[in-house]
N, C-alpha and C positions, 0 to 999 in steps of 0.2 A: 236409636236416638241418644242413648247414652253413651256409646260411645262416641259420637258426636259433641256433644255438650263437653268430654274430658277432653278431646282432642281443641276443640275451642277456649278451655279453660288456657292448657298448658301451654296453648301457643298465645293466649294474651298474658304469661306469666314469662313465657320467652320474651317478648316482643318490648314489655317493660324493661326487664335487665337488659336486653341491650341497646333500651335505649337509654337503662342510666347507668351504664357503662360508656356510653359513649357520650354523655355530657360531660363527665367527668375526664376522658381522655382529650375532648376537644375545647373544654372551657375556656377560655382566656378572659382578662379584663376583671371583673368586679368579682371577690370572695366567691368560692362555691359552695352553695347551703349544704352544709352536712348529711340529711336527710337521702340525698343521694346514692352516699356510699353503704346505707342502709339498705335500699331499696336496691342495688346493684347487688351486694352480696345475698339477700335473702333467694333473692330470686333466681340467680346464676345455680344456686346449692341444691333450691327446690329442681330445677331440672336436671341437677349434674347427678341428682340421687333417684330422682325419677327415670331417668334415661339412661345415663351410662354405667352408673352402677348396677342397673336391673339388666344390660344389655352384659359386663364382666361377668357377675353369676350366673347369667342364664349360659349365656355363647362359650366364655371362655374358661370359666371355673367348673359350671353344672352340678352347681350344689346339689346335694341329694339326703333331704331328713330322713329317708328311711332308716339312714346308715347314724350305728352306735358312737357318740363321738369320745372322747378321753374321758370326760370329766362319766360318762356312763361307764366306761369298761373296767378305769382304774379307781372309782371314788374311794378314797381311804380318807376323807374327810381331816384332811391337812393341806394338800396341795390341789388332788384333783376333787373338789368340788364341786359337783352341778346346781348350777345358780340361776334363779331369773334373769330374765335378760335384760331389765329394767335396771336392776342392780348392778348387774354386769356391764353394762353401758353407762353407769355413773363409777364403778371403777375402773372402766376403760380409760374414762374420757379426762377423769382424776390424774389418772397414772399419767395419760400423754400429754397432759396439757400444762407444764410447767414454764421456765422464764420465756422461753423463745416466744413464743406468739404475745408474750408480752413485753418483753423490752428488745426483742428483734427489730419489731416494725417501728418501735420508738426510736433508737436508734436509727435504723434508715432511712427516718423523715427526715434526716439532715439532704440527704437527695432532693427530697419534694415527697409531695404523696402520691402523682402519678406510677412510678417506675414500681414503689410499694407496694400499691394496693392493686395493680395489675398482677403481682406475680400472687401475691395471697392468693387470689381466686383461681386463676387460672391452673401455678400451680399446686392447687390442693387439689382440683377436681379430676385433672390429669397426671397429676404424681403422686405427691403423698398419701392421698386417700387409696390411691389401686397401689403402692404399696403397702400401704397398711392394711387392706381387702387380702391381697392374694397372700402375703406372708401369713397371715390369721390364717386362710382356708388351707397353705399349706403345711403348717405347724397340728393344725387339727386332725391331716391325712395320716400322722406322722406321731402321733398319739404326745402331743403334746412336745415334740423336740425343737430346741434351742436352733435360732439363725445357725452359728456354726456345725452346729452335728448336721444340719442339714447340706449345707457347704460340702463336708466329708463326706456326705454319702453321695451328693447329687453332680458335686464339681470332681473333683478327687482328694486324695486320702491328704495332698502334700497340700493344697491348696487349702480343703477345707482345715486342717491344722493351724495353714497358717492364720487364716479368716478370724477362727477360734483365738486366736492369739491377740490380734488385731481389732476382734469386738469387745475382749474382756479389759483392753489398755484403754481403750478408746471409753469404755463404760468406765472407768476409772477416772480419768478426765473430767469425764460428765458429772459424775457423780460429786466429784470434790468442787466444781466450779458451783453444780447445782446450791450443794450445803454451803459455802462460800457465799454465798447471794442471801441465803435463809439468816448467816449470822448476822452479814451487814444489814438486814432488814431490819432484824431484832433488836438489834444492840441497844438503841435508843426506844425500846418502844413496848412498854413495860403493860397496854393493853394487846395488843399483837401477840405475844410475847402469854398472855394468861389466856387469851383466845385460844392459840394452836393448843397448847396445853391442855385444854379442857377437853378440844376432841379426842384426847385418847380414851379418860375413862368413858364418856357420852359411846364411841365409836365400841369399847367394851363390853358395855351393855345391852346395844343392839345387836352384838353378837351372843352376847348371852340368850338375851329374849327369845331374837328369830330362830335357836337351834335349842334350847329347850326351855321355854315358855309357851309362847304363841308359835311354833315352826308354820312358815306358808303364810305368815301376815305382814305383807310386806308393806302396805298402807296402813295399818298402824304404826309400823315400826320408823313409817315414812313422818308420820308427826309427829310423832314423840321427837325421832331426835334433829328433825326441824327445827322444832320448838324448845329443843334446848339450845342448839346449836345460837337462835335468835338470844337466847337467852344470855346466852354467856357471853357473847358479842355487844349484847347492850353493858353487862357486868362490868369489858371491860376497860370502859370509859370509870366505870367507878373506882375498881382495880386502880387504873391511872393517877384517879383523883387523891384515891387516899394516899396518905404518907408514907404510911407502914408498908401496905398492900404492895405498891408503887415501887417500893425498894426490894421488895422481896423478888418483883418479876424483872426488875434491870439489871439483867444478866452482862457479865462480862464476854470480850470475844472467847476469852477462853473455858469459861462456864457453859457458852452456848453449846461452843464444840465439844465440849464432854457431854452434854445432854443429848444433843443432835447426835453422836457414835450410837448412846446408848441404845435412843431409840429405835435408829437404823437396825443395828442388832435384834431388837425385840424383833419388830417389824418383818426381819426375815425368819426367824427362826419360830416364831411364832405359828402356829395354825391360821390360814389365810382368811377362815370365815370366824377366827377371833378379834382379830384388830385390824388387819389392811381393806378387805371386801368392806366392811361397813364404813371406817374411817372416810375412805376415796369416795364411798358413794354419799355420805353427807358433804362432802367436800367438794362434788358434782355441784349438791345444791345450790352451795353459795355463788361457784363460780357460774355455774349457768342463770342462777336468781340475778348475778352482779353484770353480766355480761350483756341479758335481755332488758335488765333495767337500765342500762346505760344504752342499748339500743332504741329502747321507748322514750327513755330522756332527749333523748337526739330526734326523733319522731317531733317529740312535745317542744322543744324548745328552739328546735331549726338554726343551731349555731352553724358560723358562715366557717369555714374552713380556709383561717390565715394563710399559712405556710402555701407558696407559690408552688404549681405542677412539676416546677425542674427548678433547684436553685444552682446558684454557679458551681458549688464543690461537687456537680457530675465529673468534675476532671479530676479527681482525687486529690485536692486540696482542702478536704473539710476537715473542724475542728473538732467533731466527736469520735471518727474514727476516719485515718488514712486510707486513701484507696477508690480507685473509678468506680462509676455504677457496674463497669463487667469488672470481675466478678463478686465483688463486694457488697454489691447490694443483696444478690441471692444468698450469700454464705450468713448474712450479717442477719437477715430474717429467721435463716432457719424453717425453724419447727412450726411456725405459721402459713409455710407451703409447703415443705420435704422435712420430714425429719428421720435420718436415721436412727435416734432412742427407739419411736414409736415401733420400730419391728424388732423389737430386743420385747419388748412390751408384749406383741403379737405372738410373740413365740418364744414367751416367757410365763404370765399369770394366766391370762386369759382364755387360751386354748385349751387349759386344763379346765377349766370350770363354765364352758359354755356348752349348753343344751341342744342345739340343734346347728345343723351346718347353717341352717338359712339364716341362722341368727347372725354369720359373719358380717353380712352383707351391712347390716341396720350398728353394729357394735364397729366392724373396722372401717369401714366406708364412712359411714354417718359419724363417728366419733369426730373424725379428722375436720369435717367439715364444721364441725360444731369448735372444734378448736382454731380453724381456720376464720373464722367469725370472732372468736374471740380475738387475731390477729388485722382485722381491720375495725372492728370497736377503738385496737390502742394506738393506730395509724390517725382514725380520725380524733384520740384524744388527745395523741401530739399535737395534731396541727391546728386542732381547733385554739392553740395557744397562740400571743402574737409571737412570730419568729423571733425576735429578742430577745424576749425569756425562754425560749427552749433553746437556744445555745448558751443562754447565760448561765441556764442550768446544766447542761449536758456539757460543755467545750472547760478542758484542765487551764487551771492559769496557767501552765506555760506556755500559753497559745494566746490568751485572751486577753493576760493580764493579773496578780495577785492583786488588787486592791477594786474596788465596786466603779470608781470612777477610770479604772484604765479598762477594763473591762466592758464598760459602758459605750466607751470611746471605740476599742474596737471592732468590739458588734455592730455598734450603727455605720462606723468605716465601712462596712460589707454590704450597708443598704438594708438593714433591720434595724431603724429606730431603737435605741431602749435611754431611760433614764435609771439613776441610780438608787432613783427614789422608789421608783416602779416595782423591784426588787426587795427592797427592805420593806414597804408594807404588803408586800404577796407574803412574803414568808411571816411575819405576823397574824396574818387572815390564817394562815393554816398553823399555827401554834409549832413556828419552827423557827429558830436563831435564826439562820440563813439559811437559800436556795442558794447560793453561787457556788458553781464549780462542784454538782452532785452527779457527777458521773455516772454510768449505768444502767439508767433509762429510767430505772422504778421510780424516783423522787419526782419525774417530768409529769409520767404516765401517772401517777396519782394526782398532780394538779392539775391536769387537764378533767381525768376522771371527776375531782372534785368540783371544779365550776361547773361542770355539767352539770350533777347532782342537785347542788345547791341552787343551781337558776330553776331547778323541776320543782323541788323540796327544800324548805328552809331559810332559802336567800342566801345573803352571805354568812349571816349569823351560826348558822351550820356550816361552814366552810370548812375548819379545822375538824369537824369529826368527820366529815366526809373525805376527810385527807388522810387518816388517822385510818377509817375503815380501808381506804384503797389498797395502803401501804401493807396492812392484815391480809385482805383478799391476794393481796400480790403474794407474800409470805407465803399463803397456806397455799396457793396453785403449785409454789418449786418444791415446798418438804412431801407432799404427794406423790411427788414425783422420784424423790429420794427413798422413800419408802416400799417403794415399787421394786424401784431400777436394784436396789442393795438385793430385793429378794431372787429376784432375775441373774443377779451377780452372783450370789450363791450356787442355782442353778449352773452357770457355765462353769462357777470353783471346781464346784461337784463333778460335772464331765470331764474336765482336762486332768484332776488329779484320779479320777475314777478309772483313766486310762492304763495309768502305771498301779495303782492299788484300787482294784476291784471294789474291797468294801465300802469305799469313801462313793464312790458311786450310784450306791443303792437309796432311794429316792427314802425308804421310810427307817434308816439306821441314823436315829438320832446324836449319836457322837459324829457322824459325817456333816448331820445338818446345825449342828453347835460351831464344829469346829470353820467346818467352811463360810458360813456366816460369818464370826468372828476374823480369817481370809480378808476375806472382802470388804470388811469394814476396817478394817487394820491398813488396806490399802488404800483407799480414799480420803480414807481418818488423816494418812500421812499426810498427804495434799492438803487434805483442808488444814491441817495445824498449822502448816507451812505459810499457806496463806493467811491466815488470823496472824502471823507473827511478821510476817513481811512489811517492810516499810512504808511500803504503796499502796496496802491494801490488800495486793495479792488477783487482784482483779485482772491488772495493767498487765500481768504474767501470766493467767491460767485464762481469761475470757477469749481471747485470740486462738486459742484451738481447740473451743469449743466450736465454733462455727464450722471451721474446717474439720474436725473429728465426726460431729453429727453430720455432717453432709457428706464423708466418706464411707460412715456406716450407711446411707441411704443406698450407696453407690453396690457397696456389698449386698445388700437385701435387694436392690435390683437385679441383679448380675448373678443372684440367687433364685429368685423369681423365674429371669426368664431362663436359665437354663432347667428348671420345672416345669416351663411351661412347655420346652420344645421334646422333652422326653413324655409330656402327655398327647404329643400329634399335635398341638395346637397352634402349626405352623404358620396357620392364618390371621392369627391372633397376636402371633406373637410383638408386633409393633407398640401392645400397649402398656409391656413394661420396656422393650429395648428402648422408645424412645426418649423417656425419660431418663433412664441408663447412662444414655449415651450423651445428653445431656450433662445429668449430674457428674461425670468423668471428667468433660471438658470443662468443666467450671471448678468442679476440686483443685486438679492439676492445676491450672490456670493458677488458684488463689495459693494454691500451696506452693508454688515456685515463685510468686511474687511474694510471699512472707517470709518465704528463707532467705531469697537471693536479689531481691530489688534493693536498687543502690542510694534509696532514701530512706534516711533514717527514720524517719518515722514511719516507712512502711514494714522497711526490711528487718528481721529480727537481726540479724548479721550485722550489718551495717549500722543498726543503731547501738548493740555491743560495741564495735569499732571504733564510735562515735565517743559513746561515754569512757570508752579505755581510753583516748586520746586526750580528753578534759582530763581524767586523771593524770599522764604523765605531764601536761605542760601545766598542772597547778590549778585550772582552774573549777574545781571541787572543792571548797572547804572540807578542814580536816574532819569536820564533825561529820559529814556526810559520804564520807568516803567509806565506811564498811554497809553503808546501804546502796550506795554507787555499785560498789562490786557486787553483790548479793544480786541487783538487780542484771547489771554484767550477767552472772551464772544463770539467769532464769532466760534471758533473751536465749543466750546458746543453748538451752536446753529445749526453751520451746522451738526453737530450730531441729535441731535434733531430732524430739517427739512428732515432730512436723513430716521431716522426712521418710522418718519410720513407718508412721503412718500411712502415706504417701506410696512407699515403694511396697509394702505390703499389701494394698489393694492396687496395685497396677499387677503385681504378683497373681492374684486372684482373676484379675481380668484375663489377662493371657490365658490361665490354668481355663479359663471356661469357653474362650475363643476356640481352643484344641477342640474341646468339647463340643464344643456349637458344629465345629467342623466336621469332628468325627461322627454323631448325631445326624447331617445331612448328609455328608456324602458316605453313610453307615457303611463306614468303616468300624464301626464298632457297636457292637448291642447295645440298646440304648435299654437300661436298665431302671426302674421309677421304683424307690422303696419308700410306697407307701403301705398302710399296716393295710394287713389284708381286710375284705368287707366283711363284717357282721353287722344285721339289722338288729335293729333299736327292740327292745322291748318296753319300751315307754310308748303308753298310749299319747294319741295325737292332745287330750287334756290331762297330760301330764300334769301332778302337785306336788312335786317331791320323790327323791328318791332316797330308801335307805339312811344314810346318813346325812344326810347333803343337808347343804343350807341353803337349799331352794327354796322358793316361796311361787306363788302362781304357780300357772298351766305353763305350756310351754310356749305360748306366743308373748307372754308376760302379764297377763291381765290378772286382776289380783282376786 
């Protein structure tokens, strides 16, 4: 009878989602109430983890807790770890959930929100999540090693090298674009700005507490720094308010970036269960507390969702960013259905400090999903704006117009309304000069977030603090992310230079772990400077291959995956990373051959260099502008360059694993699986801690 009842549950929770996935795909005619795209994701997730994730651990991974996992065999209470898995799932979810699932999907609302919020779901349940599932369980096999070391041992020596080479450029990118975003956030925003700040010492303390205080109380430690976190968030409206206060936290671009180096440095170098494990898992709270309340706001308030299912710029003519829905639309999301950070992540922090295999399941599978929600939350808070103001915000004046009244004119030309006036009192409602021409996504995605807000709680009159919070919330999801990714960075520093000098390699010789930190931060540091100094912002130069760098690292974790998966016999299986694989290839290539070499200048990186070196020789550049002109020259062909690079070195890897795939079936060659060999667990099944660890609970996470 019970199972009866479950089997009737989950098919009227099936039956729901597709039926409000398919209002949403076939709606035409009058606004679609928001509440839909709620009830579409909730429910699509609840099954995608009930079912196909339970069917990848059982069938094709075969987790097995008896077996001892890294964070048991090597705890040295620095890197490996054994943590709750509560904890560890709010620093999972911390680490991977940075700009992309939010200003991906803001961004590619300039499509519509059909074409969007179809791949969100779809592909997190089928991609992203089973790559972030199986690269965790096989970084775990593997006692904790890095995508590339894995690449080397499982593809071959030349290929996994190269990968090696290719993830650590590619996280370089990432990393500078991510900090890049965190300074523009801050620059003006002097409570943002005393918010992040605060979580370090608050995030200090909880590691102090839960490792010699209270060790094992992780609901305590869960309110305390709750309740500070609320606390200094209220502050710091105050902070703002005062004069003094107010000046001390508005930080220059270049203050920022020296702050932001530093504390990347701390962050990596630092003991994991002193400042990053706590830090990320309060930083869960906010953003899963800010993500569900803007899902229950949208519940409560039932806003109709403006923005049309397809608007015209599917032909790649739109104003926010060049380029047709294939493949622009999937590159431009990102991390809110595929992300390749997230298995740098996987096979970075987290496999060192997780408790049991079956924990992959609930931490990699269920993270993605939970970030992938946060990626149609900001789909529908785009669109719940009227489309006027979301390209008046998102679309550059050279597109739109420098002045509010040309601007005005050319949006409504497109068939979206807008007046001038419309504009100057939005951005007074939310306590800002102007919204026009704020490129990015974040300035959109926070006034969409804040009307929402504000119609549940407050009215308008709360308008600007709930714009004010967004813009914080936005902030602290990317430096999470950056604090992760730097430590992660460190890790690959440490293998590549560990290869030519042994010592720099060994995980607990702290001049390796000083030095290589400092590596790695000195490399992204360069980038981010670069960009804080750039004339454009730096955005306009380094945000174009982030898309395309993350969705290549996806392509390697795939391609990784599955040749792990066919040296474990799981022949049958194997379709449910190749297909996605094979996927993300053709859409990389795709977009990385139309950004180098497409003959519109505002798609092509080439051709727009060509473009502006031609205004320069026939004059028409003012003289004042022309060492920004060139500058910006130099970055087009360079992200061209890094573009290819990129490019030719995972088509490099693919090859290197196709031999493989090859030789693996038609065994012609011993198929060799270097996973660490099995020891069981000496942790009972109500595990509380081990040794040093900064665990808390048993080992299913209960406190």
């Amino acid at each position: 009878m019970k199972r009866i009842f479950s089997i009737v549950v989950w098919l009227a929770v099936a039956l729901l989602g597709a039926g409000a996935l398919g209002a949403i795909a076939i709606h035409r005619g009058e606004p679609l109430n928001a509440m839909w795209f709620v009830i579409a994701a909730l429910c699509c997730y609840l099954v995608a983890f009930r079912l196909y994730s339970a069917f990848v651990a059982a069938k094709v991974l075969a987790l097995d807790d008896t077996r001892a996992t890294p964070a048991e065999r090597h705890d040295d209470g620095r890197d490996f770890v054994p943590t709750n898995k509560w904890v560890l799932f709010g620093h999972h979810f911390a680490a991977i959930a940075g700009p992309g699932p939010l200003v991906g999907p803001t961004l590619a609302a300039q499509f519509g929100y059909l074409p969007g919020t179809l791949w969100l779901i779809v592909g997190a349940a089928f991609g992203g999540c089973v790559q972030d599932f199986v690269i965790l369980f096989c970084s775990i096999r593997r006692d904790g090693k890095s995508l590339g070391q894995m690449a080397r041992e499982e593809v071959s020596e030349r290929g996994g090298f190269i990968a090696q080479l290719a993830v650590l450029a590619i996280m370089v990118i990432l990393l500078a674009v991510i900090a890049l975003v965190v300074v523009n956030a801050l620059k003006s925003s002097p409570w943002a700005t005393f918010t992040l700040a605060m979580t370090i010492p608050i995030a200090l303390l909880l590691g102090v507490y839960l490792r010699f205080v209270r060790p094992g109380r992780v609901l305590e430690a869960s309110i305390m720094g709750v309740a500070l976190v609320i606390f200094v968030v209220i502050a710091g409206q105050w902070v703002a308010d005062s004069p003094y206060w107010s000046n001390v936290f508005t930080l220059s671009g270049l203050s920022l970036t020296a702050a932001i180096i530093i504390y990347g440095f701390s962050a990596s170098a630092l003991p994991v269960w002193l400042l990053l494990a706590p830090r990320d898992y309060l930083s869960a709270f906010i953003k899963a507390g800010a993500i569900f309340s803007l899902a229950a706001g949208i519940l409560l308030v039932r806003p109709h969702v403006l923005m049309p299912p397809l608007t015209r710029f599917i032909d790649g003519t739109g104003p926010v960013f060049a380029g047709k829905i294939f493949p622009f639309c999937f590159i431009t999301i990102a991390c809110g259905a595929v992300s390749g950070f997230h298995s740098l992540i996987s096979s970075g922090t987290t496999p060192k400090m997780i408790l049991r295999e079956g924990h992959a399941r609930f931490i990699g599978y269920g993270s993605m999903l939970l970030e992938s929600f946060v990626g149609v939350m900001a789909m529908v808070a785009a669109c719940a704006m009227t489309p006027g103001v979301y390209f008046a915000i998102n679309s550059p004046p050279s597109i739109v117009g420098a002045t509010a009244d040309a601007g005005a004119a050319t949006i409504s030309s497109w068939g979206y309304p807008l007046q001038p006036e419309t504009m100057t009192s939005l951005a007074h409602a939310v306590g800002e000069i102007t919204l026009w021409n704020r490129a990015g996504g974040a300035p959109s995605l926070a006034v969409g977030m804040a009307q929402i807000f504000s119609n549940t709680s407050g009215g308008p009159r709360l308008l600007s603090i709930w714009y004010h919070f967004a813009i914080m919330f936005e902030a602290l999801c990317i430096v999470t992310v950056l604090d992760a990714g730097t430590r992660v960075g460190r890790f690959m520093v440490q293998e590549l230079v560990g290869r030519v000098w042994a010592p720099f390699g060994r995980r607990g010789w702290m001049p390796g772990i000083l030095l290589s930190s400092a590596m790695i931060v000195a490399m992204w540091g360069y980038f981010l400077y670069q960009g804080v100094i750039d004339p454009l912002g730096g955005i306009n130069s380094l945000w174009p291959l982030f898309g395309i760098g993350n969705q290549l690292l996806a392509a390697v974790a795939l391609v990784v995956a599955t040749t792990i998966l066919l040296k474990m016999k799981k022949l049958r299986w194997i379709w449910v990373t190749l297909v996605p694989t094979v996927w993300l290839v053709i859409v990389t290539m795709t977009a990385s051959y139309q950004k180098i070499f497409d003959p519109s200048s505002r798609l092509g990186f080439l051709a727009n260099a060509k473009d502006l070196a031609r205004q320069i020789t026939e004059g028409k550049i003012a003289a004042a502008n022309i060492a920004g002109t060139q500058r910006l020259i130099f970055n087009l062909r360079l992200d061209a360059a890094v573009t290819a690079i990129f490019a030719l070195m995972v088509l490099v890897l693919v090859v290197e694993a196709i031999f493989q795939w090859y030789s693996i079936l038609s065994r012609r060659r011993e198929s060799v699986l270097h996973e660490s060999p099995y020891i069981a667990t000496h942790w009972a099944s109500n595990f509380s801690g081990a040794g040093h660890g900064t665990v808390v609970g048993d080992a299913t996470g209960d406190d």
